[in-house]
ZALUM-561809 format. One record per atom (N, C-alpha, C): atom name; x, y, z; residue number from 1; residue in one letter. Coordinates in pm, 1 decimal. Last residue first. Example, Ala and Ser with C-alpha at 12.3 -4.5 7.8 and 13.67 -1.06 7.14 Angstrom:
! residues 2
<node "N",<1285.0,-225.0,708.0>,2,"S">,
<node "CA",<1367.0,-106.0,714.0>,2,"S">,
<node "C",<1290.0,3.0,787.0>,2,"S">,
<node "N",<1319.0,-569.0,780.0>,1,"A">,
<node "CA",<1230.0,-450.0,780.0>,1,"A">,
<node "C",<1320.0,-330.0,780.0>,1,"A">,
***
This chain:
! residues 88
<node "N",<9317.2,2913.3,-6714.3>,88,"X">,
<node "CA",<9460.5,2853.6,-6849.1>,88,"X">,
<node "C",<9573.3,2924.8,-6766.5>,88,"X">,
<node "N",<9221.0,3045.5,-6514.0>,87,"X">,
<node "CA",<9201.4,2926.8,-6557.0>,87,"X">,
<node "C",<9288.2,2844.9,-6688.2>,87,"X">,
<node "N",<9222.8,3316.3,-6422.1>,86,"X">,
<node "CA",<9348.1,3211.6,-6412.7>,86,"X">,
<node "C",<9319.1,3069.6,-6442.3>,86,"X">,
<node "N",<9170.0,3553.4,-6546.3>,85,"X">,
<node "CA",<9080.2,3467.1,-6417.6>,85,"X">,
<node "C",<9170.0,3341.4,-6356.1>,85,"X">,
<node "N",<9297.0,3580.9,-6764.7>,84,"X">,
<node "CA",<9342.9,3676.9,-6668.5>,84,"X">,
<node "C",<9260.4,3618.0,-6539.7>,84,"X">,
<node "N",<9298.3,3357.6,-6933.8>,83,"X">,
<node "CA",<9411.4,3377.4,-6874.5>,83,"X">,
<node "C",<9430.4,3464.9,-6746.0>,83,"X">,
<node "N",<9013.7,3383.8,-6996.0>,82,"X">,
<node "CA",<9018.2,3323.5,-6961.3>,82,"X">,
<node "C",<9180.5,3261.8,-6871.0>,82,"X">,
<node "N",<9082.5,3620.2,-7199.8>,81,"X">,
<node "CA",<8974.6,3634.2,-7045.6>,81,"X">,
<node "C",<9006.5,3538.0,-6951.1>,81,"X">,
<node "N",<9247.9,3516.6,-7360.7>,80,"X">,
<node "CA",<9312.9,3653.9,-7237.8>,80,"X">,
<node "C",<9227.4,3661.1,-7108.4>,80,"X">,
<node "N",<9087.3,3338.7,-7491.0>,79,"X">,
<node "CA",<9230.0,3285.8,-7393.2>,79,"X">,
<node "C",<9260.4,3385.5,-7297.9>,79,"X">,
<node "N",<8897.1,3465.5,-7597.3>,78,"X">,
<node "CA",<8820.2,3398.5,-7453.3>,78,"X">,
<node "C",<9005.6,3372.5,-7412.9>,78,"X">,
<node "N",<9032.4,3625.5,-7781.0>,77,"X">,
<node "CA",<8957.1,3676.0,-7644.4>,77,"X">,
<node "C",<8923.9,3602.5,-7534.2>,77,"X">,
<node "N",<9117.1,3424.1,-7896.9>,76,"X">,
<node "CA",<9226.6,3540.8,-7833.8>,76,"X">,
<node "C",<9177.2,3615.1,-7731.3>,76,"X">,
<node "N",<8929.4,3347.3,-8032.2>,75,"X">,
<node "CA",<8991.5,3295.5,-7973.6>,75,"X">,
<node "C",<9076.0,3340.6,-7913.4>,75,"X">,
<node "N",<8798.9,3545.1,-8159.9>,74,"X">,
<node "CA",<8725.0,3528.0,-8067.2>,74,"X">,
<node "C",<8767.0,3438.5,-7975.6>,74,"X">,
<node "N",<8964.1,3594.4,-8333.6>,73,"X">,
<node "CA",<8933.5,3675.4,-8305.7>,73,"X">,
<node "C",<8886.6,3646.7,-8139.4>,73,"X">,
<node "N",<8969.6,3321.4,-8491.4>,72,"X">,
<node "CA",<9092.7,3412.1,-8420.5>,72,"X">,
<node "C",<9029.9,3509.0,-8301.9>,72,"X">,
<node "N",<8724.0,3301.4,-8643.8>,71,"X">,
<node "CA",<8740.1,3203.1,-8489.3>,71,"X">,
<node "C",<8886.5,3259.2,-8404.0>,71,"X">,
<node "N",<8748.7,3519.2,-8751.8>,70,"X">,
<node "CA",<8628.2,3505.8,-8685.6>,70,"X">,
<node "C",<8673.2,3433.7,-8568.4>,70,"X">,
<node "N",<8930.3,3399.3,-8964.5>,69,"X">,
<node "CA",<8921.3,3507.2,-8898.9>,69,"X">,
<node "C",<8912.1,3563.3,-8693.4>,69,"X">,
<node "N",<8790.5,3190.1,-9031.9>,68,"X">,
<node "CA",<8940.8,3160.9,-8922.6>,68,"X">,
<node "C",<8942.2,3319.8,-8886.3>,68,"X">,
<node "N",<8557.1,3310.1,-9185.5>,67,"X">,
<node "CA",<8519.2,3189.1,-9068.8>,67,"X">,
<node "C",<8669.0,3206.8,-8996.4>,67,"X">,
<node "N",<8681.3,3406.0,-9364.1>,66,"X">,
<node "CA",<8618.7,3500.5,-9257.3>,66,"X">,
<node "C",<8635.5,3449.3,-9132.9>,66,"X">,
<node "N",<8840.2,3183.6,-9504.6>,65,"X">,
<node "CA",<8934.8,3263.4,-9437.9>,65,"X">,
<node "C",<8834.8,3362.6,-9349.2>,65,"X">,
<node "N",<8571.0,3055.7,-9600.7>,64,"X">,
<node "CA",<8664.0,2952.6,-9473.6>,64,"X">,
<node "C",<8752.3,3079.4,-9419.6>,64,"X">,
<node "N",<8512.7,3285.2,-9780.0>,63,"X">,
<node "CA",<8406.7,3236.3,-9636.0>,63,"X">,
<node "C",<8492.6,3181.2,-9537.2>,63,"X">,
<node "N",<8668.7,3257.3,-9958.6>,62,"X">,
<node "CA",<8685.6,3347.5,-9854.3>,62,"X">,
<node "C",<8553.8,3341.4,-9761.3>,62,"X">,
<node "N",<8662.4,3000.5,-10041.2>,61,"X">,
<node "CA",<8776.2,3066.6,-9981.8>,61,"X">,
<node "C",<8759.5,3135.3,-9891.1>,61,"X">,
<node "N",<8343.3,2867.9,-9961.0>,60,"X">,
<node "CA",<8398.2,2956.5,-10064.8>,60,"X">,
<node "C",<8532.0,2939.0,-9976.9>,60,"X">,
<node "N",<8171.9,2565.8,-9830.4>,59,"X">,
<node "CA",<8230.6,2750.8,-9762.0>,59,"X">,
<node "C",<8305.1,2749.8,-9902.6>,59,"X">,
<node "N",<8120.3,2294.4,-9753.1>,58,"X">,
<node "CA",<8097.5,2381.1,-9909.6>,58,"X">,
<node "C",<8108.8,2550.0,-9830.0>,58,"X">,
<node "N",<8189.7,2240.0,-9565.8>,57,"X">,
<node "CA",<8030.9,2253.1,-9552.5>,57,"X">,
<node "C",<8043.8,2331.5,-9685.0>,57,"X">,
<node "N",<8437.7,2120.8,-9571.3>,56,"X">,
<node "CA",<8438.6,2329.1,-9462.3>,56,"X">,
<node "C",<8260.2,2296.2,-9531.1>,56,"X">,
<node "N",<8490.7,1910.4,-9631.3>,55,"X">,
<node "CA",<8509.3,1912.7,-9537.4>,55,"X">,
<node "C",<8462.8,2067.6,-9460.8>,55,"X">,
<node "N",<8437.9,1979.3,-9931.1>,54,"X">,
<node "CA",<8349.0,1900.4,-9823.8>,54,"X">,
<node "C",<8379.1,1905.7,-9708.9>,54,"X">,
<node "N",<8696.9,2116.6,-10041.5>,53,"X">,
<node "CA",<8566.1,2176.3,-9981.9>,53,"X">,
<node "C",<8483.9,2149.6,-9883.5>,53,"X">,
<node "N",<8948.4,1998.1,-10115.5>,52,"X">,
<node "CA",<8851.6,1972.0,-10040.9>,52,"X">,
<node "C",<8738.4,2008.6,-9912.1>,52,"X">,
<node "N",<9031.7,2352.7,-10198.1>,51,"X">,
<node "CA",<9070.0,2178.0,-10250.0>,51,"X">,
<node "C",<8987.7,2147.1,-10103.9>,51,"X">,
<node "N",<8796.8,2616.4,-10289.9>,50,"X">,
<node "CA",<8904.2,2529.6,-10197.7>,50,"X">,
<node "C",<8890.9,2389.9,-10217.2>,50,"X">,
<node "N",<8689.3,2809.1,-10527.9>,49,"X">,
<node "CA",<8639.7,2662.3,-10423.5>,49,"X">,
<node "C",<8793.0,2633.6,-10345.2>,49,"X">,
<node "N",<8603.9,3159.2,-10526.2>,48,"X">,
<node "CA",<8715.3,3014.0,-10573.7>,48,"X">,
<node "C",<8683.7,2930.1,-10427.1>,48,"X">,
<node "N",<8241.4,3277.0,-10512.9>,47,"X">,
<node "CA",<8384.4,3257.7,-10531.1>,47,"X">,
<node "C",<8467.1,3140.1,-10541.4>,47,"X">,
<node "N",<8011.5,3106.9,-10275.2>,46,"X">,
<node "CA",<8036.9,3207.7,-10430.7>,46,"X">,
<node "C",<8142.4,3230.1,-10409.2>,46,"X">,
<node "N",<7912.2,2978.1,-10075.7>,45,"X">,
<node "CA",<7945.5,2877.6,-10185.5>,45,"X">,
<node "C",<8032.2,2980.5,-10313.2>,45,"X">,
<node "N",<7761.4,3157.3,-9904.4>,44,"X">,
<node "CA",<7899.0,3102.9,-9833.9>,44,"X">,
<node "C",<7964.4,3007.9,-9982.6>,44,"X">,
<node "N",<7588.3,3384.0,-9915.4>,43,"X">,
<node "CA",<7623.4,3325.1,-10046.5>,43,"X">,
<node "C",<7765.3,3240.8,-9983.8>,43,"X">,
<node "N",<7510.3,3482.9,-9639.5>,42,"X">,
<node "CA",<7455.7,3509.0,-9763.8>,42,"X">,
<node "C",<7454.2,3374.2,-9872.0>,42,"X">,
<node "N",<7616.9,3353.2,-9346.8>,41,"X">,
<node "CA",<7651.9,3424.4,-9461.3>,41,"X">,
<node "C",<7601.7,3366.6,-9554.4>,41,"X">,
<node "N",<7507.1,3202.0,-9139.8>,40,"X">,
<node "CA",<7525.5,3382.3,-9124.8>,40,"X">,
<node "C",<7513.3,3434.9,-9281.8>,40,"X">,
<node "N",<7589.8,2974.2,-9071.0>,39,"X">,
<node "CA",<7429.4,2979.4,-9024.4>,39,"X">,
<node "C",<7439.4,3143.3,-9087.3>,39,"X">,
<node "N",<7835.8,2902.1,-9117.4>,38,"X">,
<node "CA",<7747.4,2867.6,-9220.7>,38,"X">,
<node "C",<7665.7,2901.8,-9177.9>,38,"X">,
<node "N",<7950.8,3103.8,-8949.2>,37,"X">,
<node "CA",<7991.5,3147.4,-9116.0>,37,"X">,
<node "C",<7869.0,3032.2,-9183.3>,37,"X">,
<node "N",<7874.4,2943.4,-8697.1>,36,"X">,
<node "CA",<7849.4,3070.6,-8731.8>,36,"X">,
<node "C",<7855.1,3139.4,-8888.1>,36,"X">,
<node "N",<8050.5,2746.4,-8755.9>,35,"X">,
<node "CA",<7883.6,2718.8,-8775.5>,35,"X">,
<node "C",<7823.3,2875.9,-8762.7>,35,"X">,
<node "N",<8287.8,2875.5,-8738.3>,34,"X">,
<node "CA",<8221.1,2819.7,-8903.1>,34,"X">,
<node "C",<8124.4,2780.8,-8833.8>,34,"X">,
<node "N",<8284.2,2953.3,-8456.1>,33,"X">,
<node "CA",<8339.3,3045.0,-8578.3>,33,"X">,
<node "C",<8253.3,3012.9,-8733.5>,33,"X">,
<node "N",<8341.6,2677.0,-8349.7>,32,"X">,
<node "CA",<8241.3,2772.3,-8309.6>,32,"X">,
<node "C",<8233.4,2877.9,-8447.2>,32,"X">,
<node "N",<8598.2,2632.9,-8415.2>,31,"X">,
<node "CA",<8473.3,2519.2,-8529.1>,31,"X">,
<node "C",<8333.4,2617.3,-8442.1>,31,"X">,
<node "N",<8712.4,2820.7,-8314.9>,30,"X">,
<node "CA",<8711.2,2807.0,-8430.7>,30,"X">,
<node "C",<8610.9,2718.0,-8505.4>,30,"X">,
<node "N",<8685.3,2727.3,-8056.1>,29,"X">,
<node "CA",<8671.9,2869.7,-8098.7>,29,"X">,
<node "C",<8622.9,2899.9,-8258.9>,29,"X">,
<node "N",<8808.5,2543.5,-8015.3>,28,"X">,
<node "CA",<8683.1,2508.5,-8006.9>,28,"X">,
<node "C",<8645.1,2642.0,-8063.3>,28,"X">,
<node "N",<9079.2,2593.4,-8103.1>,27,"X">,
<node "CA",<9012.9,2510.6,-8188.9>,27,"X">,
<node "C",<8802.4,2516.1,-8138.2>,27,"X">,
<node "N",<9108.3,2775.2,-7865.3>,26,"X">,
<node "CA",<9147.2,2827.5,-7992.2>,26,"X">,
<node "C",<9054.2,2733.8,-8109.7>,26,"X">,
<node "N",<9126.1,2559.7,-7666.5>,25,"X">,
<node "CA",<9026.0,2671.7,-7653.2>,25,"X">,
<node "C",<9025.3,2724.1,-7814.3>,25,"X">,
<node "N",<9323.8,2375.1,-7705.8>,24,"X">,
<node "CA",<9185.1,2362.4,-7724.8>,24,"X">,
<node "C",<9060.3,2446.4,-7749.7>,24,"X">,
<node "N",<9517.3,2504.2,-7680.3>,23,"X">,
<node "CA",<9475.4,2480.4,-7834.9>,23,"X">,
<node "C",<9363.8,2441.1,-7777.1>,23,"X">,
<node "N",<9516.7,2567.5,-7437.0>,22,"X">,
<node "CA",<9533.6,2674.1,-7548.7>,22,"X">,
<node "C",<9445.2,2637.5,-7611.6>,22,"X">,
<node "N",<9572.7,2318.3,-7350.6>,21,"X">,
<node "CA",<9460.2,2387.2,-7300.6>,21,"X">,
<node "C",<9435.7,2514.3,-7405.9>,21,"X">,
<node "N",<9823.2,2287.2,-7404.0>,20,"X">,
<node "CA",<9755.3,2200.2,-7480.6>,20,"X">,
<node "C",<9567.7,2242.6,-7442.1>,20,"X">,
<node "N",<9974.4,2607.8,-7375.7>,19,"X">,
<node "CA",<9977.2,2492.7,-7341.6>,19,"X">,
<node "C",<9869.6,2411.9,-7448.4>,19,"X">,
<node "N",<10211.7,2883.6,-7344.5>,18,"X">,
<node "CA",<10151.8,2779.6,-7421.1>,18,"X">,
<node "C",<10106.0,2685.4,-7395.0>,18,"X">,
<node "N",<10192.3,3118.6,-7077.8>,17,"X">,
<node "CA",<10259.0,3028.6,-7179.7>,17,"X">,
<node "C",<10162.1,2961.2,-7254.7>,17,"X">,
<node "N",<10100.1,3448.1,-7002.4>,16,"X">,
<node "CA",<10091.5,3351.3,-6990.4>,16,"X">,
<node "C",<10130.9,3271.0,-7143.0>,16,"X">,
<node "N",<10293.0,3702.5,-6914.8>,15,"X">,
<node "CA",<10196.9,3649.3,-6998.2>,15,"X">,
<node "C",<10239.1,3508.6,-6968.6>,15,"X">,
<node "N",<10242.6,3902.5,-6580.5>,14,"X">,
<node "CA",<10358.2,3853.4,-6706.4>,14,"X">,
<node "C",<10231.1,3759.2,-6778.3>,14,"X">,
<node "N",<10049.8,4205.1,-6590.3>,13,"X">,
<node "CA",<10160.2,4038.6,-6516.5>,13,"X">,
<node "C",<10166.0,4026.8,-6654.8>,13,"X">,
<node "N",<10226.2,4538.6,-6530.3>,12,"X">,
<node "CA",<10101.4,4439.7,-6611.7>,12,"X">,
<node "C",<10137.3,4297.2,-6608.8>,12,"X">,
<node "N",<10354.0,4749.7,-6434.2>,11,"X">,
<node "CA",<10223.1,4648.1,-6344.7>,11,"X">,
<node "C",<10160.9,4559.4,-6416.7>,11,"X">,
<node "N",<10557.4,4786.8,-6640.7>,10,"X">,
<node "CA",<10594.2,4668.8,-6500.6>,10,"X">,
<node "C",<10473.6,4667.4,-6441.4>,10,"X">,
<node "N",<10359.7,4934.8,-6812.3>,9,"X">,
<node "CA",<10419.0,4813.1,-6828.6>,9,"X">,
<node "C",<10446.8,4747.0,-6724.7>,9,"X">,
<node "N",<10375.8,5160.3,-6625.8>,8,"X">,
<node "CA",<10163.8,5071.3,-6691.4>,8,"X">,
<node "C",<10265.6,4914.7,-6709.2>,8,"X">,
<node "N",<10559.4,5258.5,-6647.5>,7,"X">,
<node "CA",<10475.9,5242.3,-6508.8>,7,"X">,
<node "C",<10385.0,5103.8,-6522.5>,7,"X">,
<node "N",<10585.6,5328.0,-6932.7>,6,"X">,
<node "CA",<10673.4,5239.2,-6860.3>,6,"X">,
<node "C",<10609.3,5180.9,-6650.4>,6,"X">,
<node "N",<10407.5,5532.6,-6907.8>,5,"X">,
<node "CA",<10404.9,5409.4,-6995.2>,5,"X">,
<node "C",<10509.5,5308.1,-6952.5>,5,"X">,
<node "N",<10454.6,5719.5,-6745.8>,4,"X">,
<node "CA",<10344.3,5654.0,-6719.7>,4,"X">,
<node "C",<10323.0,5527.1,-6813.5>,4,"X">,
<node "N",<10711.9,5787.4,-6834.2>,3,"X">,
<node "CA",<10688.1,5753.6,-6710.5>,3,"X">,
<node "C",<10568.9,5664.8,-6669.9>,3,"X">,
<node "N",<10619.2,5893.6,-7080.9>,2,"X">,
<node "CA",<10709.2,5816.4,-7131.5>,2,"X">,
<node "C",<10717.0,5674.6,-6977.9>,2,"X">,
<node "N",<10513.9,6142.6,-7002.3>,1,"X">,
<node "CA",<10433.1,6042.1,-7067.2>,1,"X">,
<node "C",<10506.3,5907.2,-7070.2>,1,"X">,
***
């Protein structure tokens, strides 16, 4: 077992670096993410307010932390997809 895991590893390419293309993707990801958290969720205003709210569309705490969640999530995906086609 130990063979086939070490196998799997050296075929897998090497990872890709950091760049300013990243962040973009990651950020667009993310303000993608909160119009999703404001078009989706229930009660986005209920619970502890966050210091300047106005800026997150009146989102709760834990709405803004679903919303980064959310935009993680989905930012990690399009970078790997978008790493393994070779465009970043």
């Amino acid at each position: 077992m130990m063979t086939t895991l070490l196998a799997a590893a050296a075929a897998a390419p090497a990872t890709f670096s950091w760049s300013p293309k990243v962040a973009v993707v990651m950020i667009a990801c993310n303000v993608l993410a909160y119009a999703i958290a404001r078009a989706n969720i229930a009660k986005p205003n209920e619970g502890f307010e966050i210091p300047n709210s106005q800026y997150f569309g009146g989102l709760s705490h834990a709405s803004v932390v679903a919303a980064n969640c959310l935009g993680h999530v989905l930012g990690i995906g399009t970078i790997l997809g978008l790493a393994s086609r070779g465009v970043l």
